[in-house]
C-alpha positions as CSV (number, residue, x, y, z in Angstrom):
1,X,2.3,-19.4,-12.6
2,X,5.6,-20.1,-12.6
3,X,6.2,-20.5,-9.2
4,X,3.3,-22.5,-9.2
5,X,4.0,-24.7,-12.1
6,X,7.4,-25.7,-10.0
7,X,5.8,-26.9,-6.8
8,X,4.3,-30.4,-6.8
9,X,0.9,-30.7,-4.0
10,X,0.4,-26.8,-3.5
11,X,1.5,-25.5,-7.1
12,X,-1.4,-28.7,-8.6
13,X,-4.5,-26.9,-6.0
14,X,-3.7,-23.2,-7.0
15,X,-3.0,-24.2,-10.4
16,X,-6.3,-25.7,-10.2
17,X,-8.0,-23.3,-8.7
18,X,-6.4,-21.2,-12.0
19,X,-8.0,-23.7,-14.1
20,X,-11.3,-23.2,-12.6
21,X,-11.5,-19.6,-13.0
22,X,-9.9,-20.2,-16.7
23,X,-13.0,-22.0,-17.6
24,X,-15.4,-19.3,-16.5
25,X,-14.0,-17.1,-19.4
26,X,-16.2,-16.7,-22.7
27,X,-14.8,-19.6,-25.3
28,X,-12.4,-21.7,-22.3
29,X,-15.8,-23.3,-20.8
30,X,-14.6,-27.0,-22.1
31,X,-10.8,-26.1,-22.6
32,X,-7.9,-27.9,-21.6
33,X,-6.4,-27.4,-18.0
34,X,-3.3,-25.7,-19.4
35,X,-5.5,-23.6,-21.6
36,X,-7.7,-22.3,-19.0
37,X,-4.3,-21.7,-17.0
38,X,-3.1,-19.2,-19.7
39,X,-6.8,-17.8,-20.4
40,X,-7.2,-16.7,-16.9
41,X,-3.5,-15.5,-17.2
42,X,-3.8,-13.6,-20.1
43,X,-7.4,-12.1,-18.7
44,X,-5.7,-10.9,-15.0
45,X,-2.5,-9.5,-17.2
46,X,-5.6,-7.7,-19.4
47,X,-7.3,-6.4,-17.0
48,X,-4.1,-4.8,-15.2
49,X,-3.2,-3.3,-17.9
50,X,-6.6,-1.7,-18.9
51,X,-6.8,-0.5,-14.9
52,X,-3.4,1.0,-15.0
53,X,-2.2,-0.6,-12.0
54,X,1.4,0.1,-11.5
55,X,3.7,-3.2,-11.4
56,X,5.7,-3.8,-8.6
57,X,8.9,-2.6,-9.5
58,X,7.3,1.2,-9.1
59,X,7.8,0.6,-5.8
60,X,10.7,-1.0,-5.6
61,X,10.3,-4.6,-6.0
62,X,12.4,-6.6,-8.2
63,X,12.9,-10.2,-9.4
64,X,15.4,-10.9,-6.7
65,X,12.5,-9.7,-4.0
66,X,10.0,-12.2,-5.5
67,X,11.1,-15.4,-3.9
68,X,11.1,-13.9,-0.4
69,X,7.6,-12.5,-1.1
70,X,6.4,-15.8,-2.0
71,X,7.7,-17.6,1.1
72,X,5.9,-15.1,3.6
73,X,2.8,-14.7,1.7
74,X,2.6,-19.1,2.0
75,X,3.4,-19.3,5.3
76,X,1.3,-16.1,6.4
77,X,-2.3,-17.2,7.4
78,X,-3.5,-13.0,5.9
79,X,-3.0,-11.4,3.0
80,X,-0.2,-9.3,5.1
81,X,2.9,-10.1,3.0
82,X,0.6,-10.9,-0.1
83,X,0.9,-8.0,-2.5
C-alpha cells in the first residue's frame, strides 16, 4: 500500500481497486476510501496469517529486494516476477 500510496496515476487505480474490494467486507460497505484501504489490508494480512503462508523473507527476500520486485512485476504483462 505503500508503494501504492507514493505513486500518483497507477498507485490512485490499484488503490482503488483496494477500495473496492474494502467495501465488500461485512461493516466497510459505505466506509471511507482510506478505510476500506486498511479493511481490505487488515483482512489479506488476516487471512495470511490464519493460512500460515510463509512471508517472503523465508526465502530469501528482503526489504532491499522489494523495489526491484515491484519494477518487474509493473512492467511484466504475467504474473512472472509477481510473487
Amino acid at each position: 500500500m505503500r508503494a501504492l500510496r507514493q505513486q500518483s496515476e497507477t498507485g490512485a487505480r490499484g488503490l482503488t481497486r483496494y477500495a473496492a474490494l474494502g467495501r465488500q467486507l461485512p461493516g466497510f460497505e459505505t466506509a471511507s476510501t482510506d478505510d476500506a484501504i486498511d479493511a481490505c489490508a487488515r483482512f489479506t494480512s488476516d487471512l495470511v496469517r490464519q493460512l500460515k503462508i510463509p512471508p517472503l523473507k523465508q526465502f530469501g527476500v528482503g526489504h532491499s529486494d522489494v523495489p526491484g520486485m515491484v519494477a518487474l512485476a509493473a512492467k511484466a504483462s504475467s504474473t512472472r516476477f509477481n510473487p
